[in-house]
C-alpha positions in Angstrom: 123.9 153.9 -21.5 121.5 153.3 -24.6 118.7 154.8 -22.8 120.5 158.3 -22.4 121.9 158.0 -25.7 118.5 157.1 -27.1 116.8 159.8 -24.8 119.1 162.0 -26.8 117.9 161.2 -30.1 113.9 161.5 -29.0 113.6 157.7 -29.3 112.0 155.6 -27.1 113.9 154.1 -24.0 115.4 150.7 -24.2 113.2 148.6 -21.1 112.4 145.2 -20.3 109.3 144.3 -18.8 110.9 141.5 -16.5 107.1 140.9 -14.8 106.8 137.6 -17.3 110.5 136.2 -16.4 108.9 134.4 -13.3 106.2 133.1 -14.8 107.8 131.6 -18.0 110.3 130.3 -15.4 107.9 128.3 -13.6 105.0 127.3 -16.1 108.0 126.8 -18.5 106.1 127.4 -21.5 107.0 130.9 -23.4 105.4 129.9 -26.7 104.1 133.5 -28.8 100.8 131.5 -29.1 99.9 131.6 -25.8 99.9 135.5 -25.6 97.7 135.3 -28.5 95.5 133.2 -26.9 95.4 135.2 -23.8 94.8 138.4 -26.0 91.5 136.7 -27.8 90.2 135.9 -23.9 90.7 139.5 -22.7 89.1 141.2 -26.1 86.0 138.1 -25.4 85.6 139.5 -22.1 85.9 143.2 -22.8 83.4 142.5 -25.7 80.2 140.0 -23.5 80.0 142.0 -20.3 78.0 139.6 -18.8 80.9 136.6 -18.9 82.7 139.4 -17.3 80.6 140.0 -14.6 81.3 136.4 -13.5 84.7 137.0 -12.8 83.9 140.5 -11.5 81.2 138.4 -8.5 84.5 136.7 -6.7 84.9 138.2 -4.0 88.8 139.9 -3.5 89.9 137.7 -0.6 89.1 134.4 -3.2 90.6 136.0 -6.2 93.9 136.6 -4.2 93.9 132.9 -3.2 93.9 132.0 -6.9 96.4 134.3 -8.1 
C-alpha cells in the first residue's frame, strides 16, 4: 500500500533488498563496517586493474565452487 501511495506522489518505491538476509543470517555478523570495508576493496580493484585481473584468471567452474 505505501508503494502505490508513494507511486502517487512521484516518490520513490518503498523495497527491501532481502539478497543480504541470508547472509547476515548465517555469517551472523551485520556490522555497517563491514560494508565499508567491502566498498574500499571493490573501489581498490576497480582502481589497480592488474589485482583485478587475478581474480578475472579463475576459471568459472572454480569461482562457482567458492561462492
Amino acid at each position: 500500500m505505501g508503494s502505490v501511495i508513494g507511486s502517487l506522489f512521484n516518490s520513490l518505491p518503498m523495497t527491501t533488498y532481502s539478497g543480504n538476509n541470508g547472509l547476515i543470517f548465517f555469517t551472523r555478523q551485520s556490522d555497517r563496517r563491514i560494508g565499508y570495508v567491502v566498498a574500499l576493496e571493490l573501489l581498490f580493484l576497480g582502481i589497480f586493474s592488474k589485482v583485478s585481473g587475478v581474480f578475472q584468471a579463475i576459471p568459472p567452474p572454480c569461482y562457482g565452487g567458492i561462492v
